[in-house]
C-alpha positions in Angstrom: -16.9 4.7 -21.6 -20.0 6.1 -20.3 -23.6 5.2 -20.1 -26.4 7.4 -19.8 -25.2 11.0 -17.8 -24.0 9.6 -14.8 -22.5 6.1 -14.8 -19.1 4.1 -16.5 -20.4 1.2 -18.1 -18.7 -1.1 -15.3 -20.8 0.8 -12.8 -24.0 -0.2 -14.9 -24.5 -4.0 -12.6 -21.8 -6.1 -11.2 -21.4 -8.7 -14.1 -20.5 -5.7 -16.3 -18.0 -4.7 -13.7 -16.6 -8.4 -13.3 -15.8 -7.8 -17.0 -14.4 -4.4 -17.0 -11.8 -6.5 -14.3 -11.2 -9.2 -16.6 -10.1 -7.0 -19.2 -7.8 -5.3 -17.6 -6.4 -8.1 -15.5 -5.8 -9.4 -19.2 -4.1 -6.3 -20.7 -1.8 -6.6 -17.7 -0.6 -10.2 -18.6 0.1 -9.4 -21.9 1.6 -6.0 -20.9 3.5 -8.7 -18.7 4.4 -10.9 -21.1 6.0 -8.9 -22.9 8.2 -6.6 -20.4 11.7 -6.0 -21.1 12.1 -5.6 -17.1 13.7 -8.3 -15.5 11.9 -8.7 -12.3 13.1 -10.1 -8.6 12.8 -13.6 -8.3 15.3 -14.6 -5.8 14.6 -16.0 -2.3 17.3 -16.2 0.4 16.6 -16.7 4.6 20.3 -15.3 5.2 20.0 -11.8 6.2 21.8 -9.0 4.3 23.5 -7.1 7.3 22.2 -3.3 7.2 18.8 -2.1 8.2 17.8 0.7 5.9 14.7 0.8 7.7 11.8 -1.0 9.4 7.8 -0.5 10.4 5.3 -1.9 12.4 1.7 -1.2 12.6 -1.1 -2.9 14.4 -3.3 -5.4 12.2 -6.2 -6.3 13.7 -8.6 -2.8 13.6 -11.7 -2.9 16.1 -14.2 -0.2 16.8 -17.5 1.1 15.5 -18.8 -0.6 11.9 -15.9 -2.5 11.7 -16.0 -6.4 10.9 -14.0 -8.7 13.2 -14.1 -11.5 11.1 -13.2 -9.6 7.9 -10.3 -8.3 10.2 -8.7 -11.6 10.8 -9.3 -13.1 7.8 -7.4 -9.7 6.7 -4.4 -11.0 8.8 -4.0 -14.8 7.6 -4.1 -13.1 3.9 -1.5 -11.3 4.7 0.4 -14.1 6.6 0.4 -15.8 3.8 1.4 -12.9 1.2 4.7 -11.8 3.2 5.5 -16.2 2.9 5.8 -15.8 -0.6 7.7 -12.2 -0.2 9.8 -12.8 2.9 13.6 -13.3 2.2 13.5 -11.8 -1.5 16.7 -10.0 -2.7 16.3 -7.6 -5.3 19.1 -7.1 -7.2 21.1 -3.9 -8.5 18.0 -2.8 -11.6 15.8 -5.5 -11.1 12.1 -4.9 -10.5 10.2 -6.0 -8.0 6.3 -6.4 -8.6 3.7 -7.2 -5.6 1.0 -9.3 -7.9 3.9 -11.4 -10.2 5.7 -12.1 -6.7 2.3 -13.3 -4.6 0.1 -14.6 -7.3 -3.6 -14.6 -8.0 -5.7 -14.1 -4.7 -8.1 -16.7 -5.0 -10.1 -19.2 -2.7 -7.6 -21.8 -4.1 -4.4 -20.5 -3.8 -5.8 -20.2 0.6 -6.8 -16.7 0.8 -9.7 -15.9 2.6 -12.8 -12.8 2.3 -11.4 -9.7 3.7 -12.3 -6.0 3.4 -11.6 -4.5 -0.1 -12.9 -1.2 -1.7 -15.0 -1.5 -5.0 -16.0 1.6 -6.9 -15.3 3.7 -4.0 -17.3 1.7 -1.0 -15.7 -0.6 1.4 -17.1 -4.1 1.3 -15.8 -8.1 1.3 -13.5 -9.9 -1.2 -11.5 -12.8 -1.9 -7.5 -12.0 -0.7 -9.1 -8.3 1.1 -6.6 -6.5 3.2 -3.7 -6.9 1.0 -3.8 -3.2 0.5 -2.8 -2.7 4.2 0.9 -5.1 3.4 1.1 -2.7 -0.2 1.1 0.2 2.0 4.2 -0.9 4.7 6.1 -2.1 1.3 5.9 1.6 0.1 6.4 2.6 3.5 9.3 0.9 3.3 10.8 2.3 -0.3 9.9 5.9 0.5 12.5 5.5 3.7 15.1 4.1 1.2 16.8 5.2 -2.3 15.0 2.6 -4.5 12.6 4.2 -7.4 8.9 3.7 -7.4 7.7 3.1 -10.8 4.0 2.0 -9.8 2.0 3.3 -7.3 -2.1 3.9 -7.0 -3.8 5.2 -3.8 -7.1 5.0 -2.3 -8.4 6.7 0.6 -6.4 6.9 3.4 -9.2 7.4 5.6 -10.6 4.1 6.0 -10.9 3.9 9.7 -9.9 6.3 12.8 -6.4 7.1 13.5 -5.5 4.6 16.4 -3.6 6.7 18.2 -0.7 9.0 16.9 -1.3 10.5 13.2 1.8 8.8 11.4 1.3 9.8 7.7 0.9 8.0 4.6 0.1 5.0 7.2 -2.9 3.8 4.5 -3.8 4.5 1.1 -1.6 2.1 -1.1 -4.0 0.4 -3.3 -3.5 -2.7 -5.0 -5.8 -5.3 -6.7 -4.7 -8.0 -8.6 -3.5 -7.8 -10.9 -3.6 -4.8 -13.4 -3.6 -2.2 -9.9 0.1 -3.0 -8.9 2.6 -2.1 -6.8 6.2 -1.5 -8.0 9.5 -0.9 -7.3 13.0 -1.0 -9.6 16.6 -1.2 -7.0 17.9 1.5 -8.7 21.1 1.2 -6.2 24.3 -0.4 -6.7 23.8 -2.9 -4.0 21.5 -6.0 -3.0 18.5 -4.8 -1.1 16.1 -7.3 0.6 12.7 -7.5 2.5 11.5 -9.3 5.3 7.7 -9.1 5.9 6.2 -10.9 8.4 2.9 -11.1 11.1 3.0 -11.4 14.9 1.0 -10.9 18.1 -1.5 -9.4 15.8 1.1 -6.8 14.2 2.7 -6.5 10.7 6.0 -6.1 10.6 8.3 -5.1 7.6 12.1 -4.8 7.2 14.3 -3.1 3.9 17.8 -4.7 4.4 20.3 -4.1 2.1 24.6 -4.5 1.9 25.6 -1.7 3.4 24.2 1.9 4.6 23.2 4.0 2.2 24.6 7.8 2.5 20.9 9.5 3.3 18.0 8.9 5.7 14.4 10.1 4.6 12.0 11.6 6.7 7.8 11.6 6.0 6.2 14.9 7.2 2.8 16.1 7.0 1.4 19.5 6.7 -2.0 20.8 7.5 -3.7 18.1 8.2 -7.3 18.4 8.8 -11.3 17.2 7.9 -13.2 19.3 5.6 -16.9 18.9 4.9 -17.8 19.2 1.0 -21.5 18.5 0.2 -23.0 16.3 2.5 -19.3 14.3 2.6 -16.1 14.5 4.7 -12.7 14.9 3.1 -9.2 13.9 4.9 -6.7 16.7 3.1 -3.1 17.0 4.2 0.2 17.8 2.2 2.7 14.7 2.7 5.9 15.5 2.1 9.2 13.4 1.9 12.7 15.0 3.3 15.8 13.3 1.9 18.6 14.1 4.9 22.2 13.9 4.6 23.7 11.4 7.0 26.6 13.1 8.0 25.6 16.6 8.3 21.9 16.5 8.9 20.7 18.9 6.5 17.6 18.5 4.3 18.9 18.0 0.8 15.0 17.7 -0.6 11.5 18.2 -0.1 9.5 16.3 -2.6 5.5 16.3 -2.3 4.7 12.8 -2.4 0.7 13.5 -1.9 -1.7 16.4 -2.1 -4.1 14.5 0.4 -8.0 14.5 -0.3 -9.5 11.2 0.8 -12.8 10.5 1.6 -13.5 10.0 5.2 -14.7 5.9 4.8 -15.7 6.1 9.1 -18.6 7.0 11.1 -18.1 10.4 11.0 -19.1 10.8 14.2 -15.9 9.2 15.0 -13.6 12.0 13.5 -11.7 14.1 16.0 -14.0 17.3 16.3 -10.6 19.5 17.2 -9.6 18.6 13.4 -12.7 19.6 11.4 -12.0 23.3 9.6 -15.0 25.1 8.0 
């Protein structure tokens, strides 16, 4: 809906945005209520033997503009997301659903103000930095043969690359709970993850039975920074290879994301060697 020539009604004051929120974070419980999907609920500590793949990325960002506070409150948020993920099997056609499995993000279920994104500009919120544990989960599923069935992006250009460009290393967006992240096992075989926070790292593991027949493989392809306007743009092509165990050869390329992300940093602090005219 739009008011005036320029602006959604949410974007009108933030009491009208709180209830454009509301309204959708109701249409998702009764969308909820009334799914046929069964969804993962089991919790076990034993280990399924296999690892079909695990990640690590450092938590705690520092540098130029960038909150230290928000940044740890970002961590315990997510400590205490993966305790209510850790250990959960999902079984062969079950889904599994980041917001039904962690629960609303409020002052009084513990979570803390971290740094969230609100029409398009970084700022602080209740349960903020939950996007960054979103993002390792689909990490996680995109190195696997499970089916994404829900999956929204932001930029992925939120702060500088800290060191080596690994792609699709950001831009999973989640906020509870009608911007979700989902995944159905479409396997024939338990899978499990195991998500957890250490010496100021996230870790994640996909576990499952036994090996699957294919490994997967992110690549990016001209990457780069583009001014548009008076604005700078991330663009890349990300693409996904699906490999054949046995004989090594590429089976697929499937474009996961035509990259164009707004640059969210100083950008005084993008690489000058990566900016193209």
């Amino acid at each position: 809906m739009w008011f005036g020539k320029y602006q959604h009604f949410c974007d009108i004051h933030p009491f009208f945005y709180a209830i454009s929120v509301q309204k959708e974070q109701l249409k998702r419980h009764v969308k909820n209520l009334f799914s046929k999907e069964k969804t993962a609920r089991t919790i076990q500590q034993q280990k399924l033997p296999n690892v079909v793949f695990a990640y690590s990325s450092n938590l705690i960002k520092r540098g130029k503009g960038i909150d230290p506070i928000l940044q740890y409150n970002k961590a315990d948020n997510i400590m205490l997301a993966c305790s209510k993920i850790n250990g959960m099997v999902i079984h062969p056609g079950e889904v599994f659903s980041f917001w039904r499995t962690i629960g609303r993000t409020s002052a009084g279920n513990g979570f803390k103000e971290g740094r969230v994104i609100v029409n398009g500009r970084l700022t602080s919120g209740t349960g903020g930095g939950l996007c960054n544990l979103a993002n390792t989960l689909n990490l996680l599923v995109l190195n696997s043969p499970l089916e994404i069935i829900e999956f929204h992006k932001h930029s992925d250009a939120l702060s500088p690359d800290a060191g080596k460009r690994v792609p699709l290393s950001a831009g999973t967006s989640v906020s509870y709970n009608y911007i979700d992240y989902q995944f159905r096992n479409s396997s024939d075989q338990d899978v499990q993850l195991f998500l957890w926070v250490e010496d100021e790292k996230l870790f994640g593991e996909l576990r499952s039975e036994t090996a699957f027949p294919y490994r997967y493989e992110l690549i990016e392809e001209d990457h780069h920074f583009r001014k548009e306007s008076d604005r700078f743009y991330r663009v890349s092509k990300i693409y996904r290879h699906t490999i054949d165990k046995a004989t090594g050869e590429i089976l697929d390329k499937e474009l996961i994301w035509d990259n164009h992300s707004l640059v969210m940093f100083e950008y005084d602090l993008i690489p000058k060697d990566q900016i193209r005219e």
